[in-house]
Each structure stands twice: as structure tokens, then as C-alpha cells.
C-alpha positions in Angstrom: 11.4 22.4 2.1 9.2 19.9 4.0 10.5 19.0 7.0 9.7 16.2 9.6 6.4 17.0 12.0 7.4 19.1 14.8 6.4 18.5 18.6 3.1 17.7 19.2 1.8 17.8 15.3 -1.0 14.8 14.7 -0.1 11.5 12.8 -1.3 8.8 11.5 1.1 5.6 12.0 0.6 2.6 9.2 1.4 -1.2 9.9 2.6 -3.2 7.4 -1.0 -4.5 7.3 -2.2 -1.1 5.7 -3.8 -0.2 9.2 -3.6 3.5 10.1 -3.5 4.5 14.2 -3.4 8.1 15.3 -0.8 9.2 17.1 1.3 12.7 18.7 5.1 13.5 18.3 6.6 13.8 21.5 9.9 14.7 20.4 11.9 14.7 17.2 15.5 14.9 16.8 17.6 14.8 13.1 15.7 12.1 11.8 14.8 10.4 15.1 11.2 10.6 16.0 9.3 9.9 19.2 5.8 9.4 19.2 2.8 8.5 21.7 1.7 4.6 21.2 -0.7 4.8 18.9 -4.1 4.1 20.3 -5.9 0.8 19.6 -3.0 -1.1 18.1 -4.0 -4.7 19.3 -1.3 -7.2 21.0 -1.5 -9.2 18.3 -0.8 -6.6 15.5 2.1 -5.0 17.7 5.2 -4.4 15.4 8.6 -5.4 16.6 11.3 -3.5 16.6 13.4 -3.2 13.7 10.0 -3.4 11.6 9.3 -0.2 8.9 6.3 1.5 8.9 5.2 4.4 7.6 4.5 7.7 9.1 1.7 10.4 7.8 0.6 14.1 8.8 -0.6 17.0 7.7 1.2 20.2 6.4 -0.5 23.0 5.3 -3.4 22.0 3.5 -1.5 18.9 2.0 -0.7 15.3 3.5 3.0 14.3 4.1 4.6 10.7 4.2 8.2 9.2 5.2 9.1 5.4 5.7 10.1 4.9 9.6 12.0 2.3 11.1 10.9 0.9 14.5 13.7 1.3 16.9 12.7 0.9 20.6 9.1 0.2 22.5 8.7 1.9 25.8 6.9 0.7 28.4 6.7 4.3 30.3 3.2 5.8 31.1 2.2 6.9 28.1 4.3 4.5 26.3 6.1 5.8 23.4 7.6 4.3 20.4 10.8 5.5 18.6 11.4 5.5 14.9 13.9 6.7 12.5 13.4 8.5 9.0 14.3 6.0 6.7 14.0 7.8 3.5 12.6 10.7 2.0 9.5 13.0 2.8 6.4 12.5 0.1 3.2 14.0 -0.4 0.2 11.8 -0.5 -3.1 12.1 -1.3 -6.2 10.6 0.0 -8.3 10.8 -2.9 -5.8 8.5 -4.9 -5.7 5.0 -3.9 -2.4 3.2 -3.3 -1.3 1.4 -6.5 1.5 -1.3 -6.8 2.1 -4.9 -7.3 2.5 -6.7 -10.5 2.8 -9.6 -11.5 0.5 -12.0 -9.7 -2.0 -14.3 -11.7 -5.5 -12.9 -12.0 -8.5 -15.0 -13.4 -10.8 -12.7 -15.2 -14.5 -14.8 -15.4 -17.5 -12.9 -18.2 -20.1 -15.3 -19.5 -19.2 -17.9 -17.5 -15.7 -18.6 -19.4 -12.5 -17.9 -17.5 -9.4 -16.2 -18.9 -5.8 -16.3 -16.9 -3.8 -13.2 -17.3 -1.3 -11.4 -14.8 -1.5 -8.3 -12.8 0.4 -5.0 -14.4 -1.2 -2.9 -10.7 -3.9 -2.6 -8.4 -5.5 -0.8 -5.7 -8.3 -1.1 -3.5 -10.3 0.5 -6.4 -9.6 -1.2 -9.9 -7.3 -3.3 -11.3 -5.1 -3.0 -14.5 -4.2 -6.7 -15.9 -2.6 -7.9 -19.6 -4.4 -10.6 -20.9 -3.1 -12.7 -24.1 -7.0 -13.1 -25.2 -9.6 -9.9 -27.2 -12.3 -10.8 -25.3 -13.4 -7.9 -23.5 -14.9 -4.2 -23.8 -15.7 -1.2 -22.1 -19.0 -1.5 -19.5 -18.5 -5.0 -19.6 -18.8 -6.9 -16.1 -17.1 -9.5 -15.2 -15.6 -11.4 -12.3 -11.9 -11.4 -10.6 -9.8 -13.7 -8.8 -6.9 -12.5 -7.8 -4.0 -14.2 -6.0 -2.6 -12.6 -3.0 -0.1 -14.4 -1.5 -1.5 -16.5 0.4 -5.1 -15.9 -0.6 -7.3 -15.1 -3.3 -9.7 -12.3 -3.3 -13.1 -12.4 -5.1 -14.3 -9.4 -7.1 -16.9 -8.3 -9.0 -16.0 -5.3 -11.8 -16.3 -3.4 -14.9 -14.6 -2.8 -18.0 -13.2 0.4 -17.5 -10.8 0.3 -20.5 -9.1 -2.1 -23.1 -5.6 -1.4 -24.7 -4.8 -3.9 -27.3 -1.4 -4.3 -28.3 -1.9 -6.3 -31.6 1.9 -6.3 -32.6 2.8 -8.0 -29.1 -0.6 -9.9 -29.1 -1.8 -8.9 -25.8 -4.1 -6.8 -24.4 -4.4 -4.4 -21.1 -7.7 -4.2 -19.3 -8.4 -1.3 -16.6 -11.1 -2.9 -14.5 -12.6 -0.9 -11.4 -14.9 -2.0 -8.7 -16.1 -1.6 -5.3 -14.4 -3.7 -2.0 -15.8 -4.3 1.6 -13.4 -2.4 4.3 -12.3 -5.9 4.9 -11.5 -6.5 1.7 -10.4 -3.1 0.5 -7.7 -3.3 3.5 -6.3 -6.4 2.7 -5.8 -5.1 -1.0 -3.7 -2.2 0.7 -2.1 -3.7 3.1 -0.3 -6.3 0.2 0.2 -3.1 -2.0 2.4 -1.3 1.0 3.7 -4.5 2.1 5.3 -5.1 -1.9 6.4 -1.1 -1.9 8.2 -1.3 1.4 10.0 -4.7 0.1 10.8 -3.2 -3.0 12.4 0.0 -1.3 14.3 -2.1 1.4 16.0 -4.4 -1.5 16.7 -1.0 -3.5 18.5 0.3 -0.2 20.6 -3.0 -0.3 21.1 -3.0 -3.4 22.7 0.9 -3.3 24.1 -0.2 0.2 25.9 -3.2 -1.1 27.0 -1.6 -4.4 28.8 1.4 -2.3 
């Protein structure tokens, strides 16, 4: 059974924005954690406490994860943060890239004609969409708009796959493509930012139905 990193193991601590800092447990209690400050979080990016993030390491040969609450700053040489297990232990892989959302409008551009259809998920490396018009193949390319809160990123992709659902009239598209680091963290950043919503209003939900 995987257990939480002992004393002194390597991890990686993730902001809300998707932005991994490496960091070293100092001490680790039940499911209370103390780790070193993770190195070049900027002033402006600092969490607050009562914030969740999420904590990574390594375990063998595979890669471990656990939502963690932020629960006190300390302004001790090293500073340390504290954080608290918040749910259960995962494994994770880096080859796969994080995949959530759903629902947001996407604008789907080939030929110079525009089609509106809604986001089933995404990740930082292709996009899977359902779109009420036949108008698109495998290999084609086409252009993506997508609406991220508040902004809308520009892509350019290709057809990776079409599912047409011809009783419910619509159709599923798998397009992949390629993002700047810029780009590619602001996809994943949203993606986590959704997941950890979705798991705090599932807590509440339990919590408030107990």
C-alpha cells in the first residue's frame, strides 16, 4: 500500500496555475505534511493558506499524487509550508497529459468556414469536441478557438478521428496539436483548476449529505 513520502523524499508541489516547484519533506505526520518552500514560487503566484494544491513524488519506478490543503506559511529560515492530505494517493504518469473539462464552446475553423461545437475534454495535447455538423475527416487541419474562461486560446490541429453518431445527429472529433509552454501551461493549469473544483464540490456534497 502507497503511503505518503517519507522524510526527506523529493517533490514536486503544483499551483492551481498548473506550475510545478520542487520541493523536500521535512516532516510528515498522519496526513500532515511539512515541506521546504518550494524554490522559485514568485510573490505574486504565492498560494494562501487554506488553498489546495497538489503534491507529486516518486515511488519506486512510478510517480505518486495526493490533493493537499495549504494550512500554515512559515517565515522560519528555510521557510516551510504545511499541508494536509486531502484525499487519496494516485499514480500519475508523465507520458499522459492531464485531461478534463467539458463543456466550454470551441470554434472549429477548415476552409475558411467556422463551425461552433462544445468541448467533451482536452489537454495540452488534443482536443475531443461534439459538433452537430459532418464536416470533417481524418488528416484534415483545421483551426481552434477555444474558450477558457476568461480567454480564448488559438490552435492550430489535425483530424485525429471522427465518431459520427447519426441516430443523435452529432458528431465527436479527436483533434491533436502542438502548444507553446505558454500556451500548453495555461491549458493545464484550467484542466487542474476544473478537477480540483469538481473534487471540492464532491467533498461537500458527501459532507453535506452525511
Amino acid at each position: 500500500m502507497t503511503s505518503l513520502p517519507a522524510i526527506n523524499t523529493l517533490v514536486d508541489v503544483v499551483l492551481m496555475d498548473g506550475e510545478a516547484y520542487q520541493s523536500r519533506v521535512e516532516d510528515v505526520t498522519d496526513k500532515r505534511l511539512t515541506v521546504a518552500a518550494p524554490f522559485g514560487v514568485n510573490t505574486a503566484d504565492m498560494p494562501k493558506v487554506g488553498t489546495s494544491l497538489e503534491l507529486a513524488w516518486v515511488a519506486g519506478d512510478r510517480r505518486h499524487a495526493i490533493d493537499v490543503r495549504l494550512t500554515a506559511l512559515s517565515n522560519e529560515q528555510p521557510p516551510r509550508w504545511s499541508l494536509e492530505a486531502i484525499g487519496s494517493i494516485r499514480l500519475q504518469t508523465r507520458r499522459n497529459y492531464v485531461r478534463g473539462g467539458g463543456g466550454e464552446p470551441v470554434e472549429v475553423t477548415m476552409g475558411g468556414t467556422a463551425y461552433a461545437g462544445r468541448v467533451i475534454d482536452l489537454s495540452e495535447g488534443g482536443i475531443r469536441c461534439r459538433m452537430l455538423e459532418d464536416k470533417f475527416d481524418r488528416d484534415d487541419r483545421v483551426e481552434l478557438r477555444i474558450a477558457l474562461e476568461d480567454q480564448t486560446i488559438p490552435l492550430n490541429g489535425t483530424v485525429l478521428f471522427v465518431r459520427r453518431d447519426h441516430k443523435n445527429g452529432t458528431f465527436d472529433v479527436i483533434i491533436t496539436y502542438e502548444t507553446t509552454e505558454l500556451v500548453g501551461r495555461a491549458i493545464r493549469g484550467y484542466v487542474l483548476r476544473r478537477e480540483m473544483e469538481e473534487r471540492r464540490r464532491s467533498r461537500e456534497s458527501v459532507a453535506n449529505a452525511g
